[in-house]
KEFI-113758 format. One record per residue (C-alpha): residue number from 1; x, z, y. Coordinates in steps of 0.1 Angstrom, whole numbers, m for minus. Example, Ala and Ser with C-alpha at 12.3 -4.5 7.8 and 13.67 -1.06 7.14 Angstrom:
! residues 2
pos  px  pz  py
1  123  78  m45
2  137  71  m11
This chain:
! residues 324
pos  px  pz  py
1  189  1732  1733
2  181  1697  1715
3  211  1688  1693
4  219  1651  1697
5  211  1626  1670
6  238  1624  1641
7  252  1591  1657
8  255  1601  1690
9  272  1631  1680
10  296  1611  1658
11  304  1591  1690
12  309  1616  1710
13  307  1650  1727
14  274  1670  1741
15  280  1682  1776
16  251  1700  1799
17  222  1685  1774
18  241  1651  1773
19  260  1631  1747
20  298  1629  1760
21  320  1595  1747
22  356  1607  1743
23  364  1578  1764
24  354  1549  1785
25  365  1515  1797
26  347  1501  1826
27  360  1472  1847
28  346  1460  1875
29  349  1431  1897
30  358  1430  1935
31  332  1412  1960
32  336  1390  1989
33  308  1400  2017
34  295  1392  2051
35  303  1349  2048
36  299  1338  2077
37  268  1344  2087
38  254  1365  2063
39  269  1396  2082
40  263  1430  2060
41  236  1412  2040
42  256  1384  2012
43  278  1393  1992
44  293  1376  1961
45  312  1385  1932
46  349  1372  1929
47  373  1373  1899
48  395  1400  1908
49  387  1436  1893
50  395  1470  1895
51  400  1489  1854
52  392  1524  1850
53  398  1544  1818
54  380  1576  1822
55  392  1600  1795
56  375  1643  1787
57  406  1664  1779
58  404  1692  1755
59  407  1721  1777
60  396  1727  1811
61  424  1717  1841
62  423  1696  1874
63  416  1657  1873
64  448  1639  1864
65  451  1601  1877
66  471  1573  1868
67  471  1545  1896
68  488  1510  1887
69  486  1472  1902
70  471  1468  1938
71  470  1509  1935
72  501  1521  1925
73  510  1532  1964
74  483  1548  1973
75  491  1582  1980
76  459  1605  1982
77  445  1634  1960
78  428  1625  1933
79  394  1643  1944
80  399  1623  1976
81  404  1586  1955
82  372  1566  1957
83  372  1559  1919
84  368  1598  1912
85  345  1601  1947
86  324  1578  1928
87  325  1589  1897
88  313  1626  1910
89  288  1612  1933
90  273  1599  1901
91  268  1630  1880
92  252  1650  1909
93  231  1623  1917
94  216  1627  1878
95  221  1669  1880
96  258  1670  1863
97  290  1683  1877
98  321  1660  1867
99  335  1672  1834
100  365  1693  1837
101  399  1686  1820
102  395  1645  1832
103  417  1619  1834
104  414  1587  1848
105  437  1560  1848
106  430  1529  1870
107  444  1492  1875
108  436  1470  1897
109  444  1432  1914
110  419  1434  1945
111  442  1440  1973
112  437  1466  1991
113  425  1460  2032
114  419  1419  2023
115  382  1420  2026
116  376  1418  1988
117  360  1448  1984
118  385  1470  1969
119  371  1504  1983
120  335  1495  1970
121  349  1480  1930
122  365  1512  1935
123  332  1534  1943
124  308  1517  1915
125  337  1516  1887
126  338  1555  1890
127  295  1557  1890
128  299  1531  1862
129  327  1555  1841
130  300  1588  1851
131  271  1571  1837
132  290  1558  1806
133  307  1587  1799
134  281  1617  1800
135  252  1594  1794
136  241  1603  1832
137  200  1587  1836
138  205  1566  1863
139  195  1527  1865
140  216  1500  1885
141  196  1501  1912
142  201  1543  1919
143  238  1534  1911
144  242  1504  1935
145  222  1529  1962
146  245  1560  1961
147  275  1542  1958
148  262  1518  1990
149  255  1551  2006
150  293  1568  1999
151  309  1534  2006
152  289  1522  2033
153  289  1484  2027
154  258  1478  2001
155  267  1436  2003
156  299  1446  1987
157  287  1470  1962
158  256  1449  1949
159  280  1423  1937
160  299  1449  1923
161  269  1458  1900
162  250  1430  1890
163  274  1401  1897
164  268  1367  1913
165  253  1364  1946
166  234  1393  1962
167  213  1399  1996
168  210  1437  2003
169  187  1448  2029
170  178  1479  2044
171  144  1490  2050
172  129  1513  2077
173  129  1539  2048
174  164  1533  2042
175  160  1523  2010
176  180  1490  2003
177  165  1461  1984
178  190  1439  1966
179  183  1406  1951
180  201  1375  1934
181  210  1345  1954
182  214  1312  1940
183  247  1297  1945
184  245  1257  1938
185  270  1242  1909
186  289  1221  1934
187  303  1244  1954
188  336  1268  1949
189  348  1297  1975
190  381  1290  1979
191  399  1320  1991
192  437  1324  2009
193  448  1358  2012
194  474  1367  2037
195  504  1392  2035
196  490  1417  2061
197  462  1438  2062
198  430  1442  2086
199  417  1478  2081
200  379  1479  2083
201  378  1510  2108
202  400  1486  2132
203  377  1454  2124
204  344  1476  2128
205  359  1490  2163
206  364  1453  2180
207  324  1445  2175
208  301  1450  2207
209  270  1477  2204
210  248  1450  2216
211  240  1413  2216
212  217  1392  2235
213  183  1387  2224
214  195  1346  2224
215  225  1351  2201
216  203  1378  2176
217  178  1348  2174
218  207  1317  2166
219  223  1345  2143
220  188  1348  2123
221  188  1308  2120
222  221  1306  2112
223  216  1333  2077
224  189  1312  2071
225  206  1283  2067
226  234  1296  2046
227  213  1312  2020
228  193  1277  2016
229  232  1258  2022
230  241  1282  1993
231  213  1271  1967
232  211  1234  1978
233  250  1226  1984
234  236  1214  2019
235  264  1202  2038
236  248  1211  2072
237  233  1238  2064
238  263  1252  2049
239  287  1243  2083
240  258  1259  2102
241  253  1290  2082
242  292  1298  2079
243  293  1295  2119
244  291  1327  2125
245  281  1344  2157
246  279  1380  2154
247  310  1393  2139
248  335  1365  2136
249  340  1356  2175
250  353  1394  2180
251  372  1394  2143
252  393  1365  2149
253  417  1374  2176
254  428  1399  2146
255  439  1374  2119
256  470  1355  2128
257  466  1319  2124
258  429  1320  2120
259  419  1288  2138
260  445  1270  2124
261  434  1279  2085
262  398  1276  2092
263  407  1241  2108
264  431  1228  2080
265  401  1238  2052
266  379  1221  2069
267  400  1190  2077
268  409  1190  2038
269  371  1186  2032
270  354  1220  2032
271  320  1224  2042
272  330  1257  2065
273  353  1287  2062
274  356  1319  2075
275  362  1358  2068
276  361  1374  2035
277  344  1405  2047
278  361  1422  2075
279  393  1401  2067
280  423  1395  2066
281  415  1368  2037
282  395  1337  2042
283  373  1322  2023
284  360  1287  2028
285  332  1267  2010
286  337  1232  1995
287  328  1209  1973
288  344  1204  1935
289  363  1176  1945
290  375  1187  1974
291  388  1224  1969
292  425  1222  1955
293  429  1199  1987
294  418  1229  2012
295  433  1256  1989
296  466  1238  2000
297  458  1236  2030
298  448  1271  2043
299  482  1280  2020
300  505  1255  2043
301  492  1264  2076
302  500  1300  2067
303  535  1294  2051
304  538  1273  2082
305  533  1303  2107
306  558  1325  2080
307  530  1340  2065
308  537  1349  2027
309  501  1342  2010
310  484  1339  1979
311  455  1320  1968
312  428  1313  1944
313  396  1297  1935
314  364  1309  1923
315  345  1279  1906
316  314  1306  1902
317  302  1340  1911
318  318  1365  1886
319  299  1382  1866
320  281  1421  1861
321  306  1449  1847
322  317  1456  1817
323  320  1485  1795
324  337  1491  1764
């Protein structure tokens, strides 16, 4: 067996032909997906994040987990939780088995069942935590694919990864390309996130198995026209490209109030608005100028209709993880 250099082994443990940190940090930031028109395909980084501490205990014993923020509720085992489903995904996907004696304590303010991407933050912060803590050989790109393939929504998890503005795409070898989209400085997501939940089983179940040939070809257009809307700050292109025809018409009925928010945002001067993922937030697009006006406004229609809401806005895409 090769001993570790002198630094690594200062830093840390050797586990299985790998250095072993002590500890790791990781945070990673939740993802709004689908837009409109860009229906499992754009995805974009928001400023809300999921922590992880991943810690190695001294002796061997079951994984211990600490859950706080949007988390604290959740009631499951901890070999069932995403963050550690993640985490052991990782180290068989390099030839590892998760270390035993671990601990991992996670925060998080992603709501849970919003559409901003909580499950898949969840999924790559665990990957992330592997890879950092046992030194695991895997690039973004194998991470971002074996978390896309536990999670199931790669336009969530690619933002997840790299940050900013992605387009994933599957091939006919089901491998998934991911690449940056430009998102023009004018423009913030404005985002208004509603007191009940839409579970993504439930929003998944409501979509037709088919679609006309027609509406497949105006759908195409209409992606089109929001990734250019998206690096131009195109007005039209923008309204057209967040009028979505695929998965919104059948998701609607299953926000309370939709029509009325998407109306008032775009009354107070946004280009378009629409779900954030599978829902139940919203997210619309407007200009600088305009987007404290239509964060009010999606807010008061809500309040209006006794709906308890929060809301924020996200002047840019966020950025990559961290680790520390």
């Amino acid at each position: 067996m090769t001993r570790p250099a002198q630094g690594a082994a200062a830093r840390g443990l050797f586990f299985m032909g790998q250095v072993m940190t002590a500890s790791v940090s990781v945070r990673v930031q939740g993802s709004t997906a689908n837009l409109g028109s860009g229906f499992d395909c754009v995805g974009i980084a928001v400023d809300r994040a999921i922590r992880v501490v991943a810690r190695r205990g001294d002796s061997p014993g079951p994984i211990q987990m600490v859950r706080r923020g949007a988390l604290e509720g959740l009631d499951i085992p901890p070999d069932q939780d995403l963050v550690y489903v993640g985490f052991s995904r990782a180290c068989k996907a390099a030839g590892s088995e998760a270390p035993q004696g671990l601990t991992l304590e996670v925060a998080s303010d992603i709501p849970v069942a919003r559409g901003l991407g909580s499950s898949a933050a969840a999924v790559v912060a665990g990957a992330v935590a592997a890879r950092a803590l046992l030194s695991l050989a895997l690039d973004d790109a194998a991470l971002a694919s074996l978390c896309a393939e536990v999670e199931g929504h790669a336009d969530n998890v690619a933002p997840s990864v790299w940050g900013g503005a992605m387009l994933v795409l599957k091939g006919d070898d089901r491998q998934i390309l991911f690449t940056p989209l430009e998102v023009h400085p004018s423009l913030v997501l404005t985002f208004a996130i509603p007191d009940f939940q839409v579970s993504t089983e439930r929003a998944r179940a409501v979509l037709p198995a088919n679609v006309p040939h027609r509406t497949a070809v105006v759908a195409a257009g209409k992606s089109a026209a929001l990734v250019q809307g998206l690096a131009r700050g195109d007005a039209a292109l923008l309204a057209a490209g967040l009028d979505d025809v695929l998965h919104v018409p059948y998701r609607r009925a299953l926000i309370r109030g939709y029509d009325d928010v998407v109306a008032a945002a775009k009354g107070a001067g946004a280009y378009g608005a629409t779900l954030s993922g599978s829902g139940s937030t919203l997210v619309a697009v407007a200009p600088v100028d305009a987007a404290a006006a239509v964060e009010r406004a999606m807010a008061h229609v809500w309040r209006a209709l006794g709906v308890t809401v929060d809301t924020f806005r996200l002047p840019r895409p966020a950025g990559r993880y961290e680790v520390s």
